[in-house]
N, C-alpha and C positions, 0 to 999 in steps of 0.2 A: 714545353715552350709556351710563354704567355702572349700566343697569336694576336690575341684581341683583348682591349679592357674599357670598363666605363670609366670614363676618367671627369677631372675638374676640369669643362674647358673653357672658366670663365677667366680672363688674367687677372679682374677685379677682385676675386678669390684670393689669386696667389698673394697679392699688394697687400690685401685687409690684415689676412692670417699672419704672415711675417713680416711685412714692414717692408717690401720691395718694392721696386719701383719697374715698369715694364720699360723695353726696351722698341721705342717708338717706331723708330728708323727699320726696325730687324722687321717689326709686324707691316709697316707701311709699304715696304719691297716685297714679303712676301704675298700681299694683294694685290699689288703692283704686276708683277708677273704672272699671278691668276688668271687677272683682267685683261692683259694683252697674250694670253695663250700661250706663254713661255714655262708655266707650272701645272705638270702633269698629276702632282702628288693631291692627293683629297685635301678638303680643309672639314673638320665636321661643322655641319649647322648651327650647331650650340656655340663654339668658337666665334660665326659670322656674327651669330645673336648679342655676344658681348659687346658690340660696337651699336647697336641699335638705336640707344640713346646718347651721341658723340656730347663728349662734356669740352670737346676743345677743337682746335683750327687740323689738329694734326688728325683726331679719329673722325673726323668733318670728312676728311678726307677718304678715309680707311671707307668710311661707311657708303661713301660715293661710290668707289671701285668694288664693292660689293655690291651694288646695287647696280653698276656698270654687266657685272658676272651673270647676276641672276639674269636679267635683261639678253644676255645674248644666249644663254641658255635654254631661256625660256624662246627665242626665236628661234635656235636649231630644232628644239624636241617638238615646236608646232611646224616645222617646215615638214620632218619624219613623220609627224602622224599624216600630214596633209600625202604624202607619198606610201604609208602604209595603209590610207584608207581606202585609194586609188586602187593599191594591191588587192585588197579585201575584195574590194566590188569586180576585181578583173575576175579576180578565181572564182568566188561564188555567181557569178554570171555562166561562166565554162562549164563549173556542176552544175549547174541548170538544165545543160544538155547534154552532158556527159560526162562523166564520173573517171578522172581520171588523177592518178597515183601526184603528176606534180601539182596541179589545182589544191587538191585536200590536203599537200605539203605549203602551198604558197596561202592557202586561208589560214592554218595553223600558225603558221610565222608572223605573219599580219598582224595576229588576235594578240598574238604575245608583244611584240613590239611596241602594240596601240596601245597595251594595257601595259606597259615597261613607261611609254612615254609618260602617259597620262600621270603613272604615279611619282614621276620626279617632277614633270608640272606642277602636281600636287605638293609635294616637298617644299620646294623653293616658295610659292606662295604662302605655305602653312606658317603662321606667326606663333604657335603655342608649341614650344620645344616638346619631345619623346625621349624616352630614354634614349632608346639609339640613336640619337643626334648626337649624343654623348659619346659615343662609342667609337674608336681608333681600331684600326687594322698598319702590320706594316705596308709603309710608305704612306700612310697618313701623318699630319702634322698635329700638333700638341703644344700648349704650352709649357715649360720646364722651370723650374728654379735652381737657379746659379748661383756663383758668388764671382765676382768679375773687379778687379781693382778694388778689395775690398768694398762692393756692396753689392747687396743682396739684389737678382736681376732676373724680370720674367720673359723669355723669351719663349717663337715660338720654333719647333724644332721637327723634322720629320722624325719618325718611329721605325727607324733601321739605319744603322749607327756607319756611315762610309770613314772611316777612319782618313786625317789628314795624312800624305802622301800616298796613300793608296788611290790605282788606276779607277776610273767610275764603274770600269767592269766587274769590282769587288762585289755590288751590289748583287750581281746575278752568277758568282763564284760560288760566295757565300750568301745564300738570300737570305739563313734563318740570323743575321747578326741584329735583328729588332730585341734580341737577348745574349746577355752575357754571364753564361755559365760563370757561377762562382770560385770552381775549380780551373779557369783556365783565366780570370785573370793577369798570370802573372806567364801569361803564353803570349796568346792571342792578344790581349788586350793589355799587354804593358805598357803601350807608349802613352796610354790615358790612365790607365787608374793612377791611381796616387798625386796624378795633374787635374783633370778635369771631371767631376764628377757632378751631380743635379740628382733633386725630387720631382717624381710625377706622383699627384695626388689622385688617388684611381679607388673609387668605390666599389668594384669588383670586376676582376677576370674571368676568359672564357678560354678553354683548353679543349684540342678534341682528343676524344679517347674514346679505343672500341666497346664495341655495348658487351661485348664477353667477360670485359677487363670490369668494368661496371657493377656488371650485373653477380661477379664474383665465379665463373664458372667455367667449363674449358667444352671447347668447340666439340659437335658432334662428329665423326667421318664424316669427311665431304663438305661440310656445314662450312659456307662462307660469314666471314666478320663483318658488322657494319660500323661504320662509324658514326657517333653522335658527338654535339657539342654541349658541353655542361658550362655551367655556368657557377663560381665561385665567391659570395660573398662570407666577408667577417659575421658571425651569428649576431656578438652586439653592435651592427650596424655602422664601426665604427670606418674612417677614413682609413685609407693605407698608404703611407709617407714610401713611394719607394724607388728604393736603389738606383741612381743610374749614370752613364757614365753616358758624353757627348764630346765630340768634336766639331773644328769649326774645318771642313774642305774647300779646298781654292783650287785653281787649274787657270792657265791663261787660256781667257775666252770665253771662260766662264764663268755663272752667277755662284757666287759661295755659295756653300749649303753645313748649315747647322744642323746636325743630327744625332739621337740619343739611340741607347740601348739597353733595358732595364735590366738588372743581374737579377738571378734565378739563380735555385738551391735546391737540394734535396726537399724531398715534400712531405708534411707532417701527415701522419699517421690519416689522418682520415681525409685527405686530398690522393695519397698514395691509393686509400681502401677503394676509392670512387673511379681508380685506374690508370693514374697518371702520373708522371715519375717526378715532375717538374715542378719549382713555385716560386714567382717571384717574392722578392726578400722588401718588406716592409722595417725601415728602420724606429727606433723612438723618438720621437719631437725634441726630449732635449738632447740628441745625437746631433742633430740635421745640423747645426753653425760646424763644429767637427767634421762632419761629412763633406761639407761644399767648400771648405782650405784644408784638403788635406797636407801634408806634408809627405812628400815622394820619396824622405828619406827615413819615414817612419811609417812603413805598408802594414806593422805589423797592430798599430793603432786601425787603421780602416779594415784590417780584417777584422779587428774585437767590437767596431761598431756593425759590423754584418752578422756577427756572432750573435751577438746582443737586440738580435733583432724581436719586432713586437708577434706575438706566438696566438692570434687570436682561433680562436676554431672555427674552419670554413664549413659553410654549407652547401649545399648544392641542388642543382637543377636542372634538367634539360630544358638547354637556351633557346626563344621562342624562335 
């Protein structure tokens, strides 16, 4: 499963490379409900970033309510420290004169909280993007590319796919649908494939897998597994165009929600040897027009452009 990936999260990207156009209204609501507390899902930093420089009345806007966001953000995590500091000096005042199990519990909690707050203060102020600004987990949002009334469309989308008429309880039914197994398209996910499908432009993914699986070798007696997270890029550094399929969710009462699901595949030889079973499917660039009109009564062309997908050799890492 591709838990997490560094992805493109500029939309200025999507527009240049293919010739699309963003879908203003889509990005404008979902800042919109950031700003007034109604969107729980992450947005990553680098996303916000793309608006920094507004070239028109519409991202004027977008940039306002992000700067609305960070603003009240930045007054809750200083109200928290102002009340974890209070904490700190109650406890360390009590060890002062005695030494007691909830004091050295209630200074520990403090320390960590201060130092939690401090670094998303940090965050939000920080102007010079990190890679992990980049980086999506599900139920974070994303930019995607569509094809919508014939034209090509950037939108932005959460990263765990609630399929149209299903209850919002699917989400926590099914929580791992941020992927779609390529074997169960034609199960699970038939009322989309061959309808609506999209590319995420993703410089590399992060998979966990145990360190026995890893390290090539089988458990002692007794001997507990850990887990680590590895980190998976293209060796020639190249981009990875990939798979995915979205829909658009409605309910009365509620705010639509646009959300994708990247398909995953058997995993090539040396992703498998590093311990991991899973790999999302990067398609070829001149697939992607084919990919994004599919034709629903020819599933057996979208399965040859998955077939056909780019076979680059992954490297890997433990992810910092």
């Amino acid at each position: 499963m591709c838990y997490s990936a560094q992805i493109e999260a500029d939309y200025k990207k999507y527009v240049k490379t293919f010739g699309a156009h963003m879908d203003i209204r889509e990005f404008a609501r979902l800042y919109w409900e950031r700003a007034e507390g109604r969107l729980k899902a992450k947005i990553p930093k680098a996303m916000d970033d793309a608006f920094a420089s507004p070239q028109s009345a519409d991202e004027l806007e977008i940039r306002q309510l992000i700067e609305q966001y960070n603003a009240d953000q930045t007054k809750m995590l200083e109200e928290e420290l102002f009340k974890q500091r209070a904490r700190l000096v109650a406890a360390e005042r009590t060890l002062q004169s005695k030494q007691t199990k909830a004091a050295a519990e209630n200074k520990r909690i403090a320390g960590d909280k201060i130092q939690a707050a401090l670094g998303r203060i940090d965050d939000i102020r920080r102007t010079q993007l990190l890679p992990r600004d980049s980086r999506i987990f599900p139920g974070n949002y994303a930019p995607v590319l569509i094809q919508e009334n014939g034209q090509l469309v950037v939108r932005p989308m959460r990263y765990q796919c609630r399929i149209a008429g299903k209850p919002a309880s699917y989400d926590f039914k099914y929580p791992g649908t941020y992927n779609a197994r390529l074997d169960s398209l034609g199960g699970f996910w038939k009322t989309v494939f061959g309808y609506s499908h999209g590319v995420l432009i993703v410089d590399s993914f992060y998979e966990n897998v145990k360190k026995s699986k890893m390290e090539g070798r089988v458990l002692a007696e007794g001997e507990d597994d850990e887990n680590v997270i590895l980190q998976f890029t293209p060796r020639d550094g190249s981009r990875m165009l990939v798979a995915c399929l979205w829909s658009k969710w409605s309910a009365t009462g509620e705010p639509d929600l646009y959300s994708f699901a990247a398909i995953t595949d058997e995993p090539p030889p040396e992703v498998a040897h590093a311990g991991h079973d899973r790999c999302i499917v990067s398609i070829k660039p001149e697939n992607v027009a084919a990919w994004l009109n599919p034709n629903p009564r020819d599933l057996a062309a979208q399965y040859a452009i998955l077939e056909d997908k780019v076979r680059p050799y992954y490297e890997h890492r433990l992810a910092a």
